[in-house]
C-alpha positions in Angstrom: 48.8 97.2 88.6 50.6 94.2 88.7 50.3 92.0 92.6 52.4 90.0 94.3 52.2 87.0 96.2 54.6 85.1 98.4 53.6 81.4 99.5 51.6 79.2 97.0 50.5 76.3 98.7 46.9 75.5 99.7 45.4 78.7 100.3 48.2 80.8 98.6 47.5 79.0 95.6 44.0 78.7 95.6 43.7 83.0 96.1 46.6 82.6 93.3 44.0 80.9 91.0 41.2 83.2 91.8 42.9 86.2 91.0 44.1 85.2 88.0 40.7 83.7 86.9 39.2 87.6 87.7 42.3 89.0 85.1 44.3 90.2 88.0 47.9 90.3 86.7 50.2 88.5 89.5 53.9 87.9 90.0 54.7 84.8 92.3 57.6 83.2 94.8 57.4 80.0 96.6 60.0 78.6 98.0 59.3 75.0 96.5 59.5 76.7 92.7 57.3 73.2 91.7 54.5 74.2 93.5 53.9 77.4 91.3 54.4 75.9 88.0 50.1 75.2 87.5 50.0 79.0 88.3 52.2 80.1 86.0 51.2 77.6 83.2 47.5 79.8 84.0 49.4 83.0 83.4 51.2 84.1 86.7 55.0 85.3 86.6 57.6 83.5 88.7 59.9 85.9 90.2 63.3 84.5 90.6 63.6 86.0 94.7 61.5 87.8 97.0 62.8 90.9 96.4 62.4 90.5 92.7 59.0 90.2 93.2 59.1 93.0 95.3 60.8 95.4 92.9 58.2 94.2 90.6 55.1 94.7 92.5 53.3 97.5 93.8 51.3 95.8 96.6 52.0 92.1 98.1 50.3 89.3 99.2 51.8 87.1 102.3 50.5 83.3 102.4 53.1 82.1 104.7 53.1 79.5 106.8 54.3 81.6 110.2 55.7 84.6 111.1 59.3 82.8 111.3 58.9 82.3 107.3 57.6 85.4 106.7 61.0 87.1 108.6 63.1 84.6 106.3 61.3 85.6 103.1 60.3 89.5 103.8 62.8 90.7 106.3 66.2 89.7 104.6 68.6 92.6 103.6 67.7 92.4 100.1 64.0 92.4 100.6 64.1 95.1 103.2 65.4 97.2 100.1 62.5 96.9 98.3 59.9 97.3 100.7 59.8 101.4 100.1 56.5 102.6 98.7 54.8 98.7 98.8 52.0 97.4 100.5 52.5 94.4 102.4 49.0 92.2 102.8 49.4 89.3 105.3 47.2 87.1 105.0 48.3 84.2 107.4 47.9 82.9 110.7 50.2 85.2 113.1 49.7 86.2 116.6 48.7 89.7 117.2 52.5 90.7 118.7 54.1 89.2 115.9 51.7 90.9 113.2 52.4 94.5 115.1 56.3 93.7 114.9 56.2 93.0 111.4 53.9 95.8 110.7 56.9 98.0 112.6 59.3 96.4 110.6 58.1 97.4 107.4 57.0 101.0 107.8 60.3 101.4 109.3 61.4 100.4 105.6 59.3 102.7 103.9 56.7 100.1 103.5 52.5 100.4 104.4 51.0 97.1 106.1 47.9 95.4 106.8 47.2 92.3 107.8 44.0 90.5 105.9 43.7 86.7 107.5 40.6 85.1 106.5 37.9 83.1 107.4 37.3 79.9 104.5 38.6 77.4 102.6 40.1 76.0 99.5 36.4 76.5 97.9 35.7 79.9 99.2 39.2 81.0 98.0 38.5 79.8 94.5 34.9 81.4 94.1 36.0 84.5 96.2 33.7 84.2 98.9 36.6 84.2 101.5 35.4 86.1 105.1 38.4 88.8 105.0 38.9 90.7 107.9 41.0 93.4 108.0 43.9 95.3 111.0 45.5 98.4 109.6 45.2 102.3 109.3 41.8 103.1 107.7 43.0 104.7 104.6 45.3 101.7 103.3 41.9 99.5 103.6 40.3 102.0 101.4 42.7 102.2 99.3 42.9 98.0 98.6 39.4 97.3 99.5 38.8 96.7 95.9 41.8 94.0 95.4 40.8 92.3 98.4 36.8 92.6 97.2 38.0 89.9 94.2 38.7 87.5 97.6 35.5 88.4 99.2 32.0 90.1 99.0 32.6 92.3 101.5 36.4 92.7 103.6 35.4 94.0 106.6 38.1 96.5 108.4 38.5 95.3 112.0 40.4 97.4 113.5 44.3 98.6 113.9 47.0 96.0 112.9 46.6 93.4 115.4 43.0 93.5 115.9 42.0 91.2 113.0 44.8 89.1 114.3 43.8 88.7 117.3 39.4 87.9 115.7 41.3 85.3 113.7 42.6 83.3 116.1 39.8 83.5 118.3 37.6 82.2 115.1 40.6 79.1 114.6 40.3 77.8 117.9 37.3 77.3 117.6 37.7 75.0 115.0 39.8 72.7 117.2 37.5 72.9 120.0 34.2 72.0 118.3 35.7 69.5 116.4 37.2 67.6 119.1 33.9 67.7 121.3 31.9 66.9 118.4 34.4 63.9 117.7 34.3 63.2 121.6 30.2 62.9 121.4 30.4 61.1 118.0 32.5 58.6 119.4 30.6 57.9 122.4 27.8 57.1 120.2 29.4 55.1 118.2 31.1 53.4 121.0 27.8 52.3 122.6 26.9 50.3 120.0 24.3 53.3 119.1 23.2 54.6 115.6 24.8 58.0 114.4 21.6 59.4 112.5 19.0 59.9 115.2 21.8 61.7 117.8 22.9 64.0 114.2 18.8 64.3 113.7 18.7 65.6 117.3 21.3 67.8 117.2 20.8 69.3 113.7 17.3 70.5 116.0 19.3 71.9 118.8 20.7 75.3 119.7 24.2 72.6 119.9 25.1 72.2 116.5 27.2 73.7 114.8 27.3 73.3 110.3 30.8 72.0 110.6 30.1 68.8 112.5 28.0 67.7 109.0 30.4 69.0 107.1 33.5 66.8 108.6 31.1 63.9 109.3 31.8 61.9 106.6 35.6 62.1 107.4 35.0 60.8 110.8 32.9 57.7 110.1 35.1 57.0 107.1 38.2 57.7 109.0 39.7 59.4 105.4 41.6 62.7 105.6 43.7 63.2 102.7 43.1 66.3 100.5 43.3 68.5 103.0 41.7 72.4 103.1 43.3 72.9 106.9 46.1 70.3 107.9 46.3 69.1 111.3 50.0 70.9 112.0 48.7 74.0 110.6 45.9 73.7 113.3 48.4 72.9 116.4 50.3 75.9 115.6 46.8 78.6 115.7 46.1 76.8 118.9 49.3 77.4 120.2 49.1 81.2 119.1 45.7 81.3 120.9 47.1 79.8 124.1 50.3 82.1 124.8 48.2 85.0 123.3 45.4 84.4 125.7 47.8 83.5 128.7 49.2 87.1 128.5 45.8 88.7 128.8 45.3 86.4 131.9 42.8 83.9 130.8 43.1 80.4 131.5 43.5 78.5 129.0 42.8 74.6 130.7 40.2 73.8 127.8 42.8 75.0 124.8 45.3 73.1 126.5 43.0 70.3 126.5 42.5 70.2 122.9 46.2 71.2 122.5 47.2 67.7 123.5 44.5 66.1 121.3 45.8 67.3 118.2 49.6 66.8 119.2 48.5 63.1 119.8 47.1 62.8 116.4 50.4 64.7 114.8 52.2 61.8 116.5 49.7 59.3 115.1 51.1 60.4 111.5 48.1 62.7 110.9 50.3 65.8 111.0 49.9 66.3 107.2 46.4 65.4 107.0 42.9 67.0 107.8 42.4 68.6 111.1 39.5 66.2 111.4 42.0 63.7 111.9 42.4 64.3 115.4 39.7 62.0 116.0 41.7 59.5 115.1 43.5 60.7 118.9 39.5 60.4 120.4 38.3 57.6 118.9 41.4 55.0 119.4 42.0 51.4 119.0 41.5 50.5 122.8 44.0 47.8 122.6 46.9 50.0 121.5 
């Protein structure tokens, strides 16, 4: 069986690299054909389009950025022609609606969906340990439980399509909400002329922390966020999601909101392509700016 996979950059290529380390054969497309050419120098096949790919490939990974990417990659004329008898696995970011829509879109076309966003990084990716969770009809997760078992020890099925969407971005806001009130605390602290160790020792001992405050740390006190595993735009864009996804089941959404304008401040910064952790540069600013 030979895969696809649509969208090589941080976490495409990464699960790019991990299938191919297991002996997974794989067919590629990214629109920036540069970005692919490690992968394919590791063994991976460029496919010309999309829909080459498509023709090519009996099931599909999606690593795209948003759903309007995935409508200008997946949905065009000449994809749509493809899509009979494929499986479609989306692995981004989406809101439930869209994911559902899409998932429409493609069985309409002859095509199966799930969608498979996951829970990790650039590491986990690359050692297959990612947390996949699973929206779809119980028998295509059976059916590709094994090929997504290579990304993680044990894919778990959530639900019907827009049911993992919806786990995933309750999991991602989180990331911009505990970030930015550890950054707010850590700042404070710092602020106060206070030393950082005994407040982490204290909290490290509470029912309060959380293992990501250590492990973005280091970024904060250094203020360094290159490399990133999650960039800050990539975050603005699941809190958005979260917000008008929430807002239509009638919860108020005054906290995301909150955090919301943190990380747009720090996209305006110049942050944008960095670390998420970089919206601390938005908390902890030069006070005579």
């Amino acid at each position: 069986m030979r895969c696809g996979l649509i969208g090589t950059g941080l976490l495409g290529g990464a699960i790019a690299e991990r299938l191919l380390a297991v002996g997974q054969p794989l067919t590629i497309w990214n629109r920036t054909v540069e970005r692919s050419q490690p992968l394919a120098n590791s063994g991976a096949v460029i496919a010309p389009t999309p829909a080459a790919l498509l023709a090519e490939c009996e099931v599909c990974l999606l690593l795209l950025s948003d759903a309007e990417a995935i409508a200008a990659t997946l949905l065009t004329e000449a994809s749509r022609s493809q899509l009979v008898g494929k499986t479609i696995i989306q692995m981004g970011t989406i809101a439930p609606a869209e994911s559902r829509s899409l998932s429409a879109q493609i069985t309409a076309a002859g095509g199966v969906y799930l969608e498979a966003p996951v829970l990790g990084s650039l590491p986990e990716a690359r050692n297959g340990t990612l947390i996949v969770m699973v929206g779809s009809e119980p028998a295509a997760f059976e059916q590709w439980r094994s090929l997504l078992g290579q990304l993680s020890p044990e894919p778990q099925w959530i639900g019907p399509v827009g049911a993992a969407a919806t786990l995933k971005l309750a999991l991602n806001q989180l990331i911009g909400s505990l970030t930015s009130a550890f950054g707010a605390s850590l700042a404070l602290i710092q602020r106060s002329g206070l030393a950082v160790e005994p407040f982490m020792a204290i909290l490290r001992q509470s029912a309060l922390y959380a293992p990501t405050f250590d492990k973005k740390l280091a970024r904060l006190l250094s203020h360094q966020y290159d490399n990133p595993n999650f960039p800050t735009t990539h975050l603005a864009k699941d809190l958005r999601l979260f917000r008008q996804t929430a807002a239509e089941l009638g919860l108020a959404t005054d906290a995301v909101e909150g955090v919301e304008s943190i990380v747009q401040k720090a996209i305006a910064q110049g942050w944008g392509d960095q670390d998420y952790s970089a919206l601390y540069e938005a908390i902890d600013f030069d006070q005579e700016e």
